[in-house]
C-alpha positions, 0 to 999 in steps of 0.5 A: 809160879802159882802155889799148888795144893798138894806138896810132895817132900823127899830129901837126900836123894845123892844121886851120883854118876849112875851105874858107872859111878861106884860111889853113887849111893842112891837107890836105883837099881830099879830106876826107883826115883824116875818111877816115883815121878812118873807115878806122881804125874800119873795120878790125878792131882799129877794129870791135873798140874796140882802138885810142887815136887819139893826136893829138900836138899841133898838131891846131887852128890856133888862131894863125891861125883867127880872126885878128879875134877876138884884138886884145890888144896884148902879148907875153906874153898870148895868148887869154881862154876866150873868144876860144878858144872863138869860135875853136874855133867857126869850126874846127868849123864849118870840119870838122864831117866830121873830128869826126863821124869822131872821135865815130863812131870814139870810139862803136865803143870806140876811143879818142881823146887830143889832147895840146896843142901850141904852136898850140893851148894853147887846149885847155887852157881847160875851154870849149874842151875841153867844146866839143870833147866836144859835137863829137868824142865822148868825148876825153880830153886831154893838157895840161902834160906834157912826156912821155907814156908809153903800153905801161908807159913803153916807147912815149914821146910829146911834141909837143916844142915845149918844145925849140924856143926859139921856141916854148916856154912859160915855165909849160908845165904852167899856161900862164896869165897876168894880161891887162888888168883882171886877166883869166886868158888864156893865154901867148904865147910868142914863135912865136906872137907871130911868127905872130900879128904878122908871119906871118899879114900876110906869108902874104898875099903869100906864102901859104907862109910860115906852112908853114916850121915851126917858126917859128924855121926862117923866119929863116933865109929872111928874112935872105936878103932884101934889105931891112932890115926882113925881114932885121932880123926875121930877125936877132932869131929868128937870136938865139932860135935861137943860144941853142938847146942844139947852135946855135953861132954862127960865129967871125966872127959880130958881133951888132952888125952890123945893130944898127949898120947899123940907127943908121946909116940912122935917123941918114940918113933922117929919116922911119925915124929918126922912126918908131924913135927914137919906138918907142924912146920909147914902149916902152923908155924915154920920157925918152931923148934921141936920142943915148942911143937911137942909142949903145943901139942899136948897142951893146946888141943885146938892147935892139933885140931887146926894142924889136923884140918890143914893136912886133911886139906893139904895133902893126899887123902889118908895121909893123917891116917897112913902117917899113924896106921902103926901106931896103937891108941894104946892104955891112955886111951882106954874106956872113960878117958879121951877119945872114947869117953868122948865118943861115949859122951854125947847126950843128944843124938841127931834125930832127938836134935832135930826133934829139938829144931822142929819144935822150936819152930812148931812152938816158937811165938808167932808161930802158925807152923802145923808141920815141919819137915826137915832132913839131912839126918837120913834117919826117917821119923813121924813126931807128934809134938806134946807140947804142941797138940796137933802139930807133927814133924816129919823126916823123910829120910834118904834114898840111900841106905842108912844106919839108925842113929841108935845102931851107930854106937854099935857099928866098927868100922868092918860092917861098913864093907857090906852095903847091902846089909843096911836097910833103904826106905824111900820115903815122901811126906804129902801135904795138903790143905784141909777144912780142919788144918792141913794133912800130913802123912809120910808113905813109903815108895818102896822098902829093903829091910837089909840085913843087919 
């Protein structure tokens, strides 16, 4: 298919189930997204078959839709073609005014691009895509590639979850696995097993948990809590986080803290021992004797890491937590040490990290790049490159409510009761090609400030 001379971005829509789905976050109560569409089609780059709708990952909600029909207990195996399809289904059911809008906006001879995102590899299963086609119209998709050019490479666009640690995938360009039997399914990686396992139990009592994106930013919520279980929970994406290129953990920070605190209370209370020690056993290492596991365990915090992962994985949502709930952090947890001091610790925050994405891309040798575009962050943002005179990098945001990343070293975790206390901004970024360079500018389709 031709190029076309308008490019429309949006990103990180996560469309759900509709009005019967609880936990579908995208902003719809107006039918805002088919109204956009609509609206594009009827302007007069629309009418005359001039514009490529590019949708920049995160459009379906796969992780979320559907959550009876994935039941594999793994860490690293995520949906067969099947259960993506039954998925798919309950989507389209859900919205079936935003894939006419697509379908009538396609027929006029614009074009429609959906790059796969973290949230819904799913598109790359053949299934989902010919279903998606019936549905939507012709739709032409962007799968495995980290980097997408349009305008012969001065416009450039990726999702940009291979840049955040937890939600990147191993094998991006071929993310399959061997399931049980030998089954092809997609891989999990570790956001979506966070989602999938602890998230969507926890948007039950807090319906906007599953908003703080990318996942990685709720551990910085989580170690502010009270409780072991959440603040263990939180410790463990602390540790994907530091490893992250620009994170650097305080000098007093101490892995072992929780780790020790953690042995110290199986060693005190019986039933919390019970349950861990028998974790342990079942997942790590059968023949272990409880002293091997305790000295492990406060002695290796990747161990834990991995037995955490496992029961997350391999039990009913909430277990690690529910196994914990009673269990204080306690004085060895206080300001500046474990798991609040690394909470405290991250220097660079998601959006000034793909600031640091975009202008490496802007800036790299060879580069004609004028523009970037990225998402994943939900975070919108407008950056002028100074080390790059002429050359901006866009974030659309999401169609969802969000949290500023800024705000998030404030939130705990009761303010994610109330949805609509947080804002929306349902942004596009338009690009053109100009006599001087291209032109780009983000516009707003429709705003709530919120109340927070």
């Amino acid at each position: 298919m031709s190029a076309k001379p308008v490019v429309i971005v949006i990103s990180d829509l996560h469309l759900g189930g509709g009005g019967a789905d609880k936990g579908d976050d995208h902003v719809f109560d107006q039918q805002q997204l088919a109204g956009f569409i609509d609206t594009l089609r009827a302007s007069d780059d629309g009418q005359a078959g001039r514009i490529e709708l590019y949708i920049n990952g995160d459009f379906l909600e796969f992780a979320q839709v559907g959550q009876h029909l994935y039941t594999l207990r793994s860490a690293d195996a995520w949906c067969s073609e099947g259960e993506s399809r039954a998925k798919l289904k309950l989507i389209l059911d859900g919205h079936p005014e935003v894939f006419a809008a697509l379908k009538a906006f396609s027929a006029a001879g614009n074009r429609v691009t959906l790059a796969a995102g973290n949230h819904d590899v799913d598109l790359f299963w053949e299934g989902v895509q010919a279903d998606l086609r019936a549905a939507a119209g012709p739709i032409d998709f962007v799968l495995g590639a980290d980097w997408t050019s349009r305008f012969d490479g001065r416009l450039r666009i990726a999702h940009g979850h291979q840049h955040d640690l937890a939600n990147q995938f191993r094998h991006w360009a071929h993310p399959f696995v061997s399931g049980p039997g030998g089954e092809q399914r997609l891989e999990m990686c570790p956001g979506t097993l966070f989602m999938v396992k602890f998230v969507n139990w926890l948007e039950g009592n807090y319906p906007f948990a599953d908003n703080i994106k990318p996942v990685s930013a709720l551990w910085r919520i989580l170690a502010r809590e009270n409780t072991l279980g959440l603040a263990s929970i939180g410790w463990m994406f602390a540790r994907f986080a530091a490893r992250h290129p620009g994170v650097t953990l305080g000098e007093k920070a101490d892995a072992r803290a929780l780790p020790r605190k953690l042995v110290e209370i199986m060693q005190a209370d019986d039933a919390i021992g019970a349950t861990l020690r028998g974790w342990y056993r079942s997942y790590l290492d059968g023949s272990a004797d409880d002293e091997k596991i305790h000295a492990t365990l406060a002695g290796d915090p990747e161990r834990l890491e991995a037995l955490m992962i496992a029961v997350m994985a391999g039990e009913p949502p909430g277990a690690w937590e529910a196994a914990l709930a009673k269990a204080p952090v306690g004085g060895t947890l206080g300001a500046g040490q474990g798991t609040l001091q690394l909470a405290e610790s991250q220097k660079m925050d998601d959006k000034l990290l793909f600031r640091e994405v975009a202008k490496a891309e802007l800036t790299r040798a060879g580069s004609i790049a004028e523009v970037v575009v990225l998402g994943h962050t939900h975070c919108p943002d407008d950056w002028s490159v100074s080390e790059a005179p002429g050359k901006r990098y866009f974030n659309p945001g999401s169609w969802t409510r969000y949290a500023e990343i800024g705000k998030q070293t404030k939130l705990r975790l009761a303010d994610l009761k109330n949805e609509a206390a947080f804002p929306y901004s349902l942004n596009y970024v338009r690009i053109s090609a100009g006599p001087a360079g291209l032109n780009a500018q983000m516009l707003t389709h429709a705003r709530c400030a919120g109340g927070l």
